[in-house]
N, CA, C and O of each residue as an XYZ file, in Angstrom:
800
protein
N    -130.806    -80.247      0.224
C    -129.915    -80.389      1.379
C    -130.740    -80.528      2.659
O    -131.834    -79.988      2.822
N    -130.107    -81.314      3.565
C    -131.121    -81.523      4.852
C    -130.827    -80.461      5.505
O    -129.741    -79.961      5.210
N    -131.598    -79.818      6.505
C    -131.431    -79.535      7.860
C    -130.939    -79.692      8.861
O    -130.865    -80.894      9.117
N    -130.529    -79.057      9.628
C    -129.426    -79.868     10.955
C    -130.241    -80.013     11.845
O    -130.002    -81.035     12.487
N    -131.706    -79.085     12.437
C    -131.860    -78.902     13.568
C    -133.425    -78.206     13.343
O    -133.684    -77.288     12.566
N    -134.206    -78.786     14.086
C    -135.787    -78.313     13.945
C    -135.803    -77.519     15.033
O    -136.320    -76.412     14.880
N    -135.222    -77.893     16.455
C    -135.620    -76.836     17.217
C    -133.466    -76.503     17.944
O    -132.680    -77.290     18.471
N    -133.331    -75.079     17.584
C    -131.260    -75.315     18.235
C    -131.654    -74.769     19.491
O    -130.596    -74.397     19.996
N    -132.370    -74.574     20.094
C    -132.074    -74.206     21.923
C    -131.803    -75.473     22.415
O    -130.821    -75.815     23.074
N    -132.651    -76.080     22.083
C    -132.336    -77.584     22.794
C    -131.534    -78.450     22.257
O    -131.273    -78.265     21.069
N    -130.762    -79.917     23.114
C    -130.055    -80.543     22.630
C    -131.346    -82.319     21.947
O    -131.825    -83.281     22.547
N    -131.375    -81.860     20.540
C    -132.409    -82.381     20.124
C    -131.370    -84.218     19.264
O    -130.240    -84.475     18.851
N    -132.883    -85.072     19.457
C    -132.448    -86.457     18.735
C    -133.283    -86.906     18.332
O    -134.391    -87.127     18.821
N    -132.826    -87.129     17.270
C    -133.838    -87.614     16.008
C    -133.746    -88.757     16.045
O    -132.646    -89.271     16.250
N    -135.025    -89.608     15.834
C    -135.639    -90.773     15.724
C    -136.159    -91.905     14.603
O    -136.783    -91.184     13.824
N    -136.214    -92.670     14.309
C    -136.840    -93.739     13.088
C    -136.263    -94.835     13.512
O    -135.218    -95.091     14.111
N    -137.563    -95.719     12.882
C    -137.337    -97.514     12.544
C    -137.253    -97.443     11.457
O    -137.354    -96.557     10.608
N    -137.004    -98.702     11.497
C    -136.842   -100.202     10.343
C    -137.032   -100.672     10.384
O    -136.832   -101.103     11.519
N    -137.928   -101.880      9.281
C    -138.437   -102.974      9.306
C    -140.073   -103.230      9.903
O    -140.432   -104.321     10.346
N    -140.797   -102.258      9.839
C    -142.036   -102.114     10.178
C    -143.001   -102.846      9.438
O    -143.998   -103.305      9.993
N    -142.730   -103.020      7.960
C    -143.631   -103.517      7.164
C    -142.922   -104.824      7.245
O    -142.795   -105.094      6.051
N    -142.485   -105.616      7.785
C    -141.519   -106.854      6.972
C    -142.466   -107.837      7.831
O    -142.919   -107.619      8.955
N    -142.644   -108.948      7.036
C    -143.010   -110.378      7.573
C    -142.072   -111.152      8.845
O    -142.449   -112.196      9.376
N    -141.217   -110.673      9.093
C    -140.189   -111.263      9.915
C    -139.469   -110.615     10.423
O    -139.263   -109.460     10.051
N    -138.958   -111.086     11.280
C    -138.099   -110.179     12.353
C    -138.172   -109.078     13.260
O    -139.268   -108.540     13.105
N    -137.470   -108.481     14.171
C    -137.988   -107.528     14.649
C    -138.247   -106.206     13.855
O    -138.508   -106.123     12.655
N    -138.108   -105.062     14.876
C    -138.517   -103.909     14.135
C    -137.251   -103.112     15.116
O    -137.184   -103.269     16.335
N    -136.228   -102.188     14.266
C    -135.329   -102.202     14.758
C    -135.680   -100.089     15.146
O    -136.240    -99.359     14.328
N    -135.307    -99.748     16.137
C    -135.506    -98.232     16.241
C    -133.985    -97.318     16.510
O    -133.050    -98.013     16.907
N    -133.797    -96.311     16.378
C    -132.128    -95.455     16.599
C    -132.567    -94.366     17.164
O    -133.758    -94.066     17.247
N    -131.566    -93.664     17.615
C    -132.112    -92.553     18.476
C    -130.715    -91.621     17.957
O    -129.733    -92.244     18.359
N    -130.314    -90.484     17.287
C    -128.948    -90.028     17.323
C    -129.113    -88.746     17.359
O    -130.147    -88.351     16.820
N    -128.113    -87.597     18.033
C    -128.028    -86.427     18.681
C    -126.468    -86.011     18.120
O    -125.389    -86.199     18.681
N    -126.810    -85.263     16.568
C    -125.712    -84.881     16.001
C    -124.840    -83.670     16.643
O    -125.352    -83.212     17.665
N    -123.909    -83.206     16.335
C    -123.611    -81.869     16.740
C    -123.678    -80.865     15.439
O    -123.480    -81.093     14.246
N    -124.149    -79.293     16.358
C    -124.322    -78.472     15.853
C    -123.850    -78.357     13.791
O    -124.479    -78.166     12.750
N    -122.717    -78.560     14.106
C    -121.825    -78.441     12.619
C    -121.969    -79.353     11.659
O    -121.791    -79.227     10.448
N    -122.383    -80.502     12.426
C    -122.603    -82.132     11.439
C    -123.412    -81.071     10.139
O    -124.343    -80.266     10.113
N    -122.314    -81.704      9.056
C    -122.217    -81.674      7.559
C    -122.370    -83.307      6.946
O    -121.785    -84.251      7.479
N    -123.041    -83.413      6.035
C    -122.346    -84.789      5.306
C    -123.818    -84.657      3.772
O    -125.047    -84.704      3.820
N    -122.992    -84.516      2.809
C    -123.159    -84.355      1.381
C    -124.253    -85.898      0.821
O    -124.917    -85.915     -0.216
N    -124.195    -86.617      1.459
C    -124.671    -88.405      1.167
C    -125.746    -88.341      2.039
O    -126.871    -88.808      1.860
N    -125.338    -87.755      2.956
C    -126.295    -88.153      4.029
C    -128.290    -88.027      4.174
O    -128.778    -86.974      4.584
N    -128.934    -88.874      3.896
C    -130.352    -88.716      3.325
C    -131.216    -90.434      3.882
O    -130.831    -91.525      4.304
N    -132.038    -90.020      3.674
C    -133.239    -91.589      4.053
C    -132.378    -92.675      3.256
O    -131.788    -92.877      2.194
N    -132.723    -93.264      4.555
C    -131.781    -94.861      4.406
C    -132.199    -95.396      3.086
O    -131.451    -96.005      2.322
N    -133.551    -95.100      2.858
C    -134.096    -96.180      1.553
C    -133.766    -95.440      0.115
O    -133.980    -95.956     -0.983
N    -133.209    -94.143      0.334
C    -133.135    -93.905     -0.958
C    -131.230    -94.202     -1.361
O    -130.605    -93.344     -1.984
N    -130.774    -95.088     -1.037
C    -129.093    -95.222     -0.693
C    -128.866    -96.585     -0.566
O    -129.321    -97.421      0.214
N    -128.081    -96.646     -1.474
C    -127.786    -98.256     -1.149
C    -126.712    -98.750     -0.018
O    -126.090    -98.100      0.822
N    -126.735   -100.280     -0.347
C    -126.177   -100.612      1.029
C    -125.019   -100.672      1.268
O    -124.771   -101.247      2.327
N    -124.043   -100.252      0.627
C    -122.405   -100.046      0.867
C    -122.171    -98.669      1.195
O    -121.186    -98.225      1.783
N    -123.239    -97.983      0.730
C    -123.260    -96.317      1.636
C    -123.642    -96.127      2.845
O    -123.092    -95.378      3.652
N    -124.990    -97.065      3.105
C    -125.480    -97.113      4.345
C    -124.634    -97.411      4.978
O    -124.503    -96.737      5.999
N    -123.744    -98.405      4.774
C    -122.577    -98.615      6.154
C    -121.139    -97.980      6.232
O    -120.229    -98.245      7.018
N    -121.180    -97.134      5.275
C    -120.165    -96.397      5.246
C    -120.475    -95.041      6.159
O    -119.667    -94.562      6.954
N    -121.860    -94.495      5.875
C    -122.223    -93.589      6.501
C    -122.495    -93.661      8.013
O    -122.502    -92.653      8.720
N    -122.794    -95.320      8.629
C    -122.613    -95.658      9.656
C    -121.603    -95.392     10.686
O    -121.680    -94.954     11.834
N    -120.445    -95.861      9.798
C    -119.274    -95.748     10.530
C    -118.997    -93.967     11.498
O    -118.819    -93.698     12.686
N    -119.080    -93.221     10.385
C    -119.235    -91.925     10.380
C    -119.891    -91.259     11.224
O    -119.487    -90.475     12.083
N    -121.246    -91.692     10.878
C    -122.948    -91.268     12.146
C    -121.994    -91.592     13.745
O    -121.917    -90.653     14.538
N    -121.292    -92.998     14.118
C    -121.491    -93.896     15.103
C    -119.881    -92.582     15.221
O    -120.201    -91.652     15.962
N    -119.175    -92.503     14.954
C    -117.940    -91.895     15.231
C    -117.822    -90.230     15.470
O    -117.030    -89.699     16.249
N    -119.071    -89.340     14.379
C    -119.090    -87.872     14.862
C    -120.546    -87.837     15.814
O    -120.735    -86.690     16.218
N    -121.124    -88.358     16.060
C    -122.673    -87.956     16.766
C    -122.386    -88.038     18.347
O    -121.912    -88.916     19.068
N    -122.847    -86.825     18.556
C    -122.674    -86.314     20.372
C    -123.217    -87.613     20.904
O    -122.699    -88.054     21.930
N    -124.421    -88.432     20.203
C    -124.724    -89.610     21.040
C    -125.388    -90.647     20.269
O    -125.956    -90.172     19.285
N    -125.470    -91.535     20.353
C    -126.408    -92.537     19.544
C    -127.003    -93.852     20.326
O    -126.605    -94.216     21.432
N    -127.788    -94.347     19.737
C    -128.267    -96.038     19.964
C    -129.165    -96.720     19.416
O    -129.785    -96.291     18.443
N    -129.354    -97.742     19.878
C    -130.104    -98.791     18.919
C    -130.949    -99.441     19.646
O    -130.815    -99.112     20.824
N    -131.794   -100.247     19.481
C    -132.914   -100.714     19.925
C    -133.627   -101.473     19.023
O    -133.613   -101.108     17.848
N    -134.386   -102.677     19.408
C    -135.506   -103.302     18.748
C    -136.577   -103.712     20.068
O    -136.382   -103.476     21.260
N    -137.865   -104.462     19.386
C    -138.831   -104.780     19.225
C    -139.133   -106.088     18.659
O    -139.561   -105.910     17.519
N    -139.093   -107.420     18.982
C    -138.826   -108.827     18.877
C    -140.191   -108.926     17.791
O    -140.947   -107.959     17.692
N    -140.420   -110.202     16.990
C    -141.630   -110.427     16.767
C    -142.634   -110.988     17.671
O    -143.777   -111.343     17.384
N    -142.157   -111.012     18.588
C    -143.466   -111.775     19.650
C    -143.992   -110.383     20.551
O    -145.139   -110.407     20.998
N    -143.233   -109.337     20.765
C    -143.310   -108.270     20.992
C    -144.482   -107.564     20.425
O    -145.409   -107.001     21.006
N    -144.222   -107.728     19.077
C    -144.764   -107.367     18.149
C    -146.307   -107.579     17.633
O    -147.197   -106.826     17.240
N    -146.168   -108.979     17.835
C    -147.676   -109.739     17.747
C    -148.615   -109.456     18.968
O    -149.839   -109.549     18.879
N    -147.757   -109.000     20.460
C    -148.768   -108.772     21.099
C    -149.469   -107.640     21.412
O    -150.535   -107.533     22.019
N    -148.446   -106.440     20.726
C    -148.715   -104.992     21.459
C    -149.057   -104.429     19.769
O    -149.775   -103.429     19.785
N    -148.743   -104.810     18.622
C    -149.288   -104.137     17.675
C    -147.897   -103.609     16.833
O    -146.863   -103.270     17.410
N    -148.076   -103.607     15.406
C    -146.443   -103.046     15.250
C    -146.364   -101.344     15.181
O    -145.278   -100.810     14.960
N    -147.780   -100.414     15.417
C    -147.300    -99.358     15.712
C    -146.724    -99.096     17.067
O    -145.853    -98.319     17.460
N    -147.681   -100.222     17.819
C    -147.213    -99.216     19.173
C    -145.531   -100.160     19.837
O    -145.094   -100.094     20.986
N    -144.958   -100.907     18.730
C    -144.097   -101.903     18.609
C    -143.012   -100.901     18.167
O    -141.977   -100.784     18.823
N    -143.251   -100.171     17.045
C    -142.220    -99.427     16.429
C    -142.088    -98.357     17.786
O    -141.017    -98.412     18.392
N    -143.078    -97.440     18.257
C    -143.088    -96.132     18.984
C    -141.731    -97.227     20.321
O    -140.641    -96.755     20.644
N    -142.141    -98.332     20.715
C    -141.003    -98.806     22.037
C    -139.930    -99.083     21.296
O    -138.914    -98.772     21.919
N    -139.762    -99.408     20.528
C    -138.057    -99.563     19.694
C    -137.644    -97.722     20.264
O    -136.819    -97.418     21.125
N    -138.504    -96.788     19.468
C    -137.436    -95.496     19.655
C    -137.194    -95.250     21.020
O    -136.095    -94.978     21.504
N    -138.727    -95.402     21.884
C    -138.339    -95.135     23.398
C    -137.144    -96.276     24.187
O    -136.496    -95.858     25.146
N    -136.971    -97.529     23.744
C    -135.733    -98.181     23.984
C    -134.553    -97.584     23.212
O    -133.334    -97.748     23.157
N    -135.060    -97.165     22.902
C    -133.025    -96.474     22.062
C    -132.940    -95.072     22.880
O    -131.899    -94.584     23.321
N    -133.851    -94.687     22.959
C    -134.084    -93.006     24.164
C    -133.609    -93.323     24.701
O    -132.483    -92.827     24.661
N    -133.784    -94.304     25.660
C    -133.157    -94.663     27.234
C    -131.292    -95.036     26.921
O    -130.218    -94.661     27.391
N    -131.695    -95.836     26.020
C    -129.796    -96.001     25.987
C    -128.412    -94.685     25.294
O    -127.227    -94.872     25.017
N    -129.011    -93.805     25.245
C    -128.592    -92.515     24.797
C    -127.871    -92.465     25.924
O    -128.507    -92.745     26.940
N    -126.669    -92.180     26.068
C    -125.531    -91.860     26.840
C    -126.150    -90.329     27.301
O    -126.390    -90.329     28.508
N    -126.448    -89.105     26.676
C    -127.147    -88.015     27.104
C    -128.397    -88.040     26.901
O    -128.721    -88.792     25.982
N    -129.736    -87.172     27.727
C    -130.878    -87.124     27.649
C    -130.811    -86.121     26.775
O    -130.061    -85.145     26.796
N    -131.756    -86.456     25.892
C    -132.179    -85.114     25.288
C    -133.195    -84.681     25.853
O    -133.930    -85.233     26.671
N    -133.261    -82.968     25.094
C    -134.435    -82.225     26.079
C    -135.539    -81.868     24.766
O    -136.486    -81.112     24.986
N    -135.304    -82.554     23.220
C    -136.112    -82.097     22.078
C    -135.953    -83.427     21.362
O    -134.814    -83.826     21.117
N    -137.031    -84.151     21.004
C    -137.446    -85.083     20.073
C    -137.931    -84.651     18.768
O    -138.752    -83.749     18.600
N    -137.192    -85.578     17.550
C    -137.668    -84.925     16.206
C    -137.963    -86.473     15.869
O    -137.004    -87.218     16.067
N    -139.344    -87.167     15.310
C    -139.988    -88.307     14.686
C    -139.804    -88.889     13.336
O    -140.998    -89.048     13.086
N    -139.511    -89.097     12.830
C    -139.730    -89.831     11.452
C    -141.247    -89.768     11.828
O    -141.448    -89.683     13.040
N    -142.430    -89.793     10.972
C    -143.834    -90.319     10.874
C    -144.908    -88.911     11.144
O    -144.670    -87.705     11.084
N    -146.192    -89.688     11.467
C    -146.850    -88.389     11.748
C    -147.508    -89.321     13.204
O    -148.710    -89.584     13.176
N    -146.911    -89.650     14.075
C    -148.095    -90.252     15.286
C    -146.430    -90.845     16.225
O    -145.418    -91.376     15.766
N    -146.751    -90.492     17.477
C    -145.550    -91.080     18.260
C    -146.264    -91.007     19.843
O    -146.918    -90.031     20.212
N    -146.122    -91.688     20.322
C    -146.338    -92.441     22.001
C    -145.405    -91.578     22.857
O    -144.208    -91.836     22.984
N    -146.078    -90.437     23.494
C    -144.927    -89.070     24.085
C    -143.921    -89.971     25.113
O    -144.452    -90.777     25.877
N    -142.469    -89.807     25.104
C    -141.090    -89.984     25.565
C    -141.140    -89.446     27.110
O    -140.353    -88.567     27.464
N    -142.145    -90.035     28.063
C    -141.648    -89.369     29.793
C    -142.206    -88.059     29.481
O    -143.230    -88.030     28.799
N    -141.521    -86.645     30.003
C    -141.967    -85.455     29.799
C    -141.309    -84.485     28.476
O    -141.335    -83.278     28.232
N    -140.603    -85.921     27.647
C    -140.161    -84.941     26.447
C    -140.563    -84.439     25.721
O    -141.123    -85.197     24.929
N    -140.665    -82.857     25.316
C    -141.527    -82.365     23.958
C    -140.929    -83.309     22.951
O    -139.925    -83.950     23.258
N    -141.358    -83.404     22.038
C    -141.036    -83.862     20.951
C    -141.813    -83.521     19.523
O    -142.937    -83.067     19.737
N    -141.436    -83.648     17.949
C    -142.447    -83.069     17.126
C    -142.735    -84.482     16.088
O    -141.895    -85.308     16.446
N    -143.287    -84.869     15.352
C    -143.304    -86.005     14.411
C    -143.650    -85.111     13.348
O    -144.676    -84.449     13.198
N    -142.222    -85.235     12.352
C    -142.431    -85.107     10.883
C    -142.487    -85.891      9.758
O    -141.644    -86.780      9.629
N    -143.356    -85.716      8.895
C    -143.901    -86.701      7.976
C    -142.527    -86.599      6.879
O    -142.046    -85.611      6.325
N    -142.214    -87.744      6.838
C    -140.784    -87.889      6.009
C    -139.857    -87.278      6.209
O    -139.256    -86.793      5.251
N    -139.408    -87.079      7.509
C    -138.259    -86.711      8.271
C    -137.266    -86.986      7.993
O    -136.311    -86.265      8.279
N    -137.107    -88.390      7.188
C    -136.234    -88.763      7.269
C    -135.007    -88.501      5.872
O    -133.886    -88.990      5.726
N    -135.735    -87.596      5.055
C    -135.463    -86.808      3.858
C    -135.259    -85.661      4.429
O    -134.616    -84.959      3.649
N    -135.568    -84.914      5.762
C    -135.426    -83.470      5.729
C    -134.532    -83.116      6.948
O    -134.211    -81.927      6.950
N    -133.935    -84.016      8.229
C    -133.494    -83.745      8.692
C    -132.074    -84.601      8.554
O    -131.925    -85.542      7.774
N    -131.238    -84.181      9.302
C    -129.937    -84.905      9.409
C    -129.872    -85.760     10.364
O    -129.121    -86.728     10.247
N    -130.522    -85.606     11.321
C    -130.465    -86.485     12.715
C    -131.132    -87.511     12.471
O    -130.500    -88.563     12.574
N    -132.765    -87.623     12.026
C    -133.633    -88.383     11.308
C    -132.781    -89.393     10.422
O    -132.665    -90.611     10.556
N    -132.241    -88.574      9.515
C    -131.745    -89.646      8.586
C    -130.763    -90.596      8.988
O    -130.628    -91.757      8.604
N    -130.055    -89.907      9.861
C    -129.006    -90.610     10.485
C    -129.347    -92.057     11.709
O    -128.779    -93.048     12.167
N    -130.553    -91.383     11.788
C    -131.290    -92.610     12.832
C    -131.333    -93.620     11.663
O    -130.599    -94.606     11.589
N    -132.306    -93.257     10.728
C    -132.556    -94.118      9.509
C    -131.305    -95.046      9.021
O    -131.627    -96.117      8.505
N    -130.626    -94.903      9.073
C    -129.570    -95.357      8.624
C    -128.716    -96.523      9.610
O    -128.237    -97.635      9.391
N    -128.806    -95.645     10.771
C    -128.400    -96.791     11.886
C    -129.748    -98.269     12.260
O    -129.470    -99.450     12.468
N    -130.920    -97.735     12.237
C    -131.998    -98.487     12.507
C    -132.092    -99.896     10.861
O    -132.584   -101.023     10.902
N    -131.508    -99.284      9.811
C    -131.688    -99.932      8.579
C    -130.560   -100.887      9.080
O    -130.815   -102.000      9.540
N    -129.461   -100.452      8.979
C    -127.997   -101.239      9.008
C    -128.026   -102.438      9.918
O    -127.911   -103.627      9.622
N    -128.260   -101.699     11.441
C    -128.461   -102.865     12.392
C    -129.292   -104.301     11.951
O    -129.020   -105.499     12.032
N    -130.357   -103.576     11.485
C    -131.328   -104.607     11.392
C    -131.382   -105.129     10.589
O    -132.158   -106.083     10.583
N    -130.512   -104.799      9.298
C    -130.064   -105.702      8.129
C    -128.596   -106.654      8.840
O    -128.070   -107.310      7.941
N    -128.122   -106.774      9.757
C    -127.126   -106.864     10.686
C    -127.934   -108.341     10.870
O    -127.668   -109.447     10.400
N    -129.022   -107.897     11.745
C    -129.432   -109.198     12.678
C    -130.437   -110.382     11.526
O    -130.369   -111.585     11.774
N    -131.237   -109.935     10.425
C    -131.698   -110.708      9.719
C    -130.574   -111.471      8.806
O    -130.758   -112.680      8.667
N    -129.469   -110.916      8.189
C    -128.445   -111.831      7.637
C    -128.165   -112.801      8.942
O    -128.407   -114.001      8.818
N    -127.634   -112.269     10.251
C    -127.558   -113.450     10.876
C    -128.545   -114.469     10.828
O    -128.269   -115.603     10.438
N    -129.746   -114.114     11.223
C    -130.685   -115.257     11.222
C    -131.170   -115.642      9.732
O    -132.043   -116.450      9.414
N    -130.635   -115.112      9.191
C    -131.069   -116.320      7.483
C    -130.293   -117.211      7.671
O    -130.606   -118.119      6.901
N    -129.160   -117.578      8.455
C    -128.815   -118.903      8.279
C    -128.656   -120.019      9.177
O    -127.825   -120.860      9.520
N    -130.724   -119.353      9.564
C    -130.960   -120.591     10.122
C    -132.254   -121.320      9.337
O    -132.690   -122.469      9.411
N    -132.715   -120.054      8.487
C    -133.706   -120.643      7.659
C    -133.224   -120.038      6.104
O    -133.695   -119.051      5.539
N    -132.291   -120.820      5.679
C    -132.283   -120.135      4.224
C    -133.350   -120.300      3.364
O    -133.646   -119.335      2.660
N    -133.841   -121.082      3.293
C    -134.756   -120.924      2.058
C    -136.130   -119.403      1.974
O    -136.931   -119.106      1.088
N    -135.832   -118.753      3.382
C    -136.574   -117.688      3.254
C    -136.343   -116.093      2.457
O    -136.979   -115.045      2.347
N    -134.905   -116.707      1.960
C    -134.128   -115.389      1.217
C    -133.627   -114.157      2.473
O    -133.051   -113.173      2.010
N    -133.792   -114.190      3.707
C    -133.786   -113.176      4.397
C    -131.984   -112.637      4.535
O    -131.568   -112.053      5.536
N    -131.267   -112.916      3.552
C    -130.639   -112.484      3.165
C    -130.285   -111.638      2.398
O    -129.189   -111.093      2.261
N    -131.680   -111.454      1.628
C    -131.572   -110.543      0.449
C    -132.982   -109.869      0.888
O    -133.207   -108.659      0.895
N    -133.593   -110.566      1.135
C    -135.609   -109.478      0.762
C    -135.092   -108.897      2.663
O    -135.868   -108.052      3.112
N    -134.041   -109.273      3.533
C    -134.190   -108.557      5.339
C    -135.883   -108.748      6.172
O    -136.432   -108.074      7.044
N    -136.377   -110.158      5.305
C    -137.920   -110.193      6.335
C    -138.987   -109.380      5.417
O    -140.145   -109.756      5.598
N    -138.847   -108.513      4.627
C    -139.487   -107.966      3.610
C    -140.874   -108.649      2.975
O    -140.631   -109.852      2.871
N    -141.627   -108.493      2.715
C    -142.790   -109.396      2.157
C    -142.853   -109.402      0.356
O    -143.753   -109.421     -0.484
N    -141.337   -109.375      0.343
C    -141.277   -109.808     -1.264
C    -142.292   -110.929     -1.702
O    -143.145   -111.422     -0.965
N    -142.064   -111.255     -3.024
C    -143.213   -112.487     -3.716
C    -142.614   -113.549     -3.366
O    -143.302   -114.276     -2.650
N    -141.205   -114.055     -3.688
C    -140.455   -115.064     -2.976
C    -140.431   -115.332     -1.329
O    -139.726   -116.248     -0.906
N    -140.929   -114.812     -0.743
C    -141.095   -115.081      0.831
C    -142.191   -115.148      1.288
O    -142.514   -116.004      2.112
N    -143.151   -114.038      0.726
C    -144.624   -114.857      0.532
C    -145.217   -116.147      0.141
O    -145.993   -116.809      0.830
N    -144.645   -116.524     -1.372
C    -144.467   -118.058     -1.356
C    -143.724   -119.108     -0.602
O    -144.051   -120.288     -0.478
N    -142.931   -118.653     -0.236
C    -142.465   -119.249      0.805
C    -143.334   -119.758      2.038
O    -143.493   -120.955      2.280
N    -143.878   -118.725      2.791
C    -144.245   -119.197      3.829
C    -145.487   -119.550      3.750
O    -146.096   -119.877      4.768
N    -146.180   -119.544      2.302
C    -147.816   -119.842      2.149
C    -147.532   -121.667      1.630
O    -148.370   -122.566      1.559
N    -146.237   -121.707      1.375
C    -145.325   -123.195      1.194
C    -145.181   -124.098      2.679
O    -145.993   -124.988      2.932
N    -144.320   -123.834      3.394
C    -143.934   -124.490      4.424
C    -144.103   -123.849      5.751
O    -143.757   -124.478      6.750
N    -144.700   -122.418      5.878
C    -145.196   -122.157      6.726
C    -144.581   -121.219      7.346
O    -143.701   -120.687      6.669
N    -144.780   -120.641      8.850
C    -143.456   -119.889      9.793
C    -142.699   -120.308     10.460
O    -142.871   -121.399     11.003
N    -141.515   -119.510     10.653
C    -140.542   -119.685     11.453
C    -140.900   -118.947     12.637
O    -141.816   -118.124     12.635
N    -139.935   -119.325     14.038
C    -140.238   -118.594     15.442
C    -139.770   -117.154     15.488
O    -139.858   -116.473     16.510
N    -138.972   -116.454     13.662
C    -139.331   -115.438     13.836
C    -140.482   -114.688     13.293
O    -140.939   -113.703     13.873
N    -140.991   -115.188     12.089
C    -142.171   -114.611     11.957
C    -143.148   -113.850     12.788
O    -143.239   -114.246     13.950
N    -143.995   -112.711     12.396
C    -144.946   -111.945     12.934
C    -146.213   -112.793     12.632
O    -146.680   -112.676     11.499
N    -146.807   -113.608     13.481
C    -147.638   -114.445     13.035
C    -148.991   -113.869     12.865
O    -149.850   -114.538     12.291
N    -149.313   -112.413     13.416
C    -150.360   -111.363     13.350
C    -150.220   -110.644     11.787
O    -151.238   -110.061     11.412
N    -149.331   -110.638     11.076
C    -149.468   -110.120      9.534
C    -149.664   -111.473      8.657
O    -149.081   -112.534      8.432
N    -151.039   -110.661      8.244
C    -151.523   -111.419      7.089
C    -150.203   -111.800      5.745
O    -149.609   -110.836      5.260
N    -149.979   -112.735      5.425
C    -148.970   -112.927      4.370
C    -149.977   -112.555      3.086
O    -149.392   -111.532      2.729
N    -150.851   -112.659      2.351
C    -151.544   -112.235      1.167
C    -152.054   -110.851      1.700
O    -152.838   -110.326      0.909
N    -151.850   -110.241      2.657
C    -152.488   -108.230      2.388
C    -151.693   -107.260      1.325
O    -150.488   -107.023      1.415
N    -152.214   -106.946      0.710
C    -151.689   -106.142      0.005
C    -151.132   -104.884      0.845
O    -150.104   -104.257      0.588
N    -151.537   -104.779      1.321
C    -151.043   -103.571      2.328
C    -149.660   -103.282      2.788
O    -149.150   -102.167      2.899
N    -148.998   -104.700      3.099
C    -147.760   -104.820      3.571
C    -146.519   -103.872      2.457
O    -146.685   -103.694      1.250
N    -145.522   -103.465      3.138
C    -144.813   -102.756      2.396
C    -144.082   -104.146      1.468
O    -144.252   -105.285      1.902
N    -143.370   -103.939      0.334
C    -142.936   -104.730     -0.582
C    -141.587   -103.909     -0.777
O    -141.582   -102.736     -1.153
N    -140.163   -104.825     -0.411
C    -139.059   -104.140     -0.470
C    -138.240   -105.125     -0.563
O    -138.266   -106.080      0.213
N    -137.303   -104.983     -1.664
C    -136.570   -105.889     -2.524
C    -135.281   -105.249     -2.635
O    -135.243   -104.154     -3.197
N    -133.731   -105.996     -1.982
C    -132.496   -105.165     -2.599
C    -132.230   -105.952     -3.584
O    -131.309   -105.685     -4.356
């Protein structure tokens, strides 16, 4: 069972992206500030949940949470500032659009770019242990599976309908085929092994 709350004096919001490892598209970040009581039995890391839960649980996150938002990080964004320090401005753009400030930051990760004068903590797989975390996770996944279906149909043959920009084997061949599109991250190597590999 998750946790509600790493630190309860303060009115705390939990943080995570999406789409960090993907060949394409932006990198999408959430910011959400549950209340005290938030319960929910499903509720866990976006990646371990499929995608008719994820947006079910959306609805839910976006309808009980004291506050929420969304944010990205373009690929040209991306190519110039780096995609860590690409992901860290997605969350600080979703900070700012938070209808309330929070006064306690909780991270997905272990490394974050400090928020103005906010304490904040970065936990390593947060997004399994808290509720707020996950709930970011979930909004940051959804959205941004949101905006890559839109733009697959301007390049279908990249699958980004199904792999969301992902560096599956089919999109790798792809673009080692006919090349990039103006969304591509033209700074990730397409043959690194390194890249995350994520297939629905």
């Amino acid at each position: 069972m998750l946790l509600n709350r790493y630190q309860f004096e303060l009115l705390e919001a939990g943080c995570d992206e999406a789409g960090r490892g993907c060949l394409a598209g932006p990198v999408f970040a959430a910011a959400v500030i549950l209340p005290d009581d938030f319960e929910h039995d499903l509720l866990n890391d976006s990646k371990q949940l499929n995608e008719q839960t994820r947006y079910q649980l959306r609805v839910e996150i976006e309808q009980k949470a004291i506050a929420w938002a969304v944010a990205s990080v373009d690929n040209l964004e991306i190519d110039s500032i780096n995609i860590l320090n690409a992901s860290f401005l997605a969350m600080h753009r979703a900070i700012d659009r938070l209808k309330l400030a929070p006064e306690f930051l909780i991270i997905d990760g272990n490394r974050f770019n400090k928020y103005k004068t906010t304490p904040h903590q970065c936990i390593v797989e947060g997004d399994a242990k808290y509720l707020s975390i996950a709930a970011a996770s979930i909004l940051a996944k959804t959205y941004r599976d949101d905006y890559m279906k839109q733009i697959a149909a301007e390049h279908p043959e990249y699958d980004w309908h199904k792999n969301k920009g992902y560096a599956t084997a089919k999109h790798r061949e792809t673009v080692l085929a006919i090349g990039f599109t103006p969304y591509h991250r033209r700074t990730f190597r397409v043959t690194d092994p390194q890249l995350d590999l994520f297939d629905e």
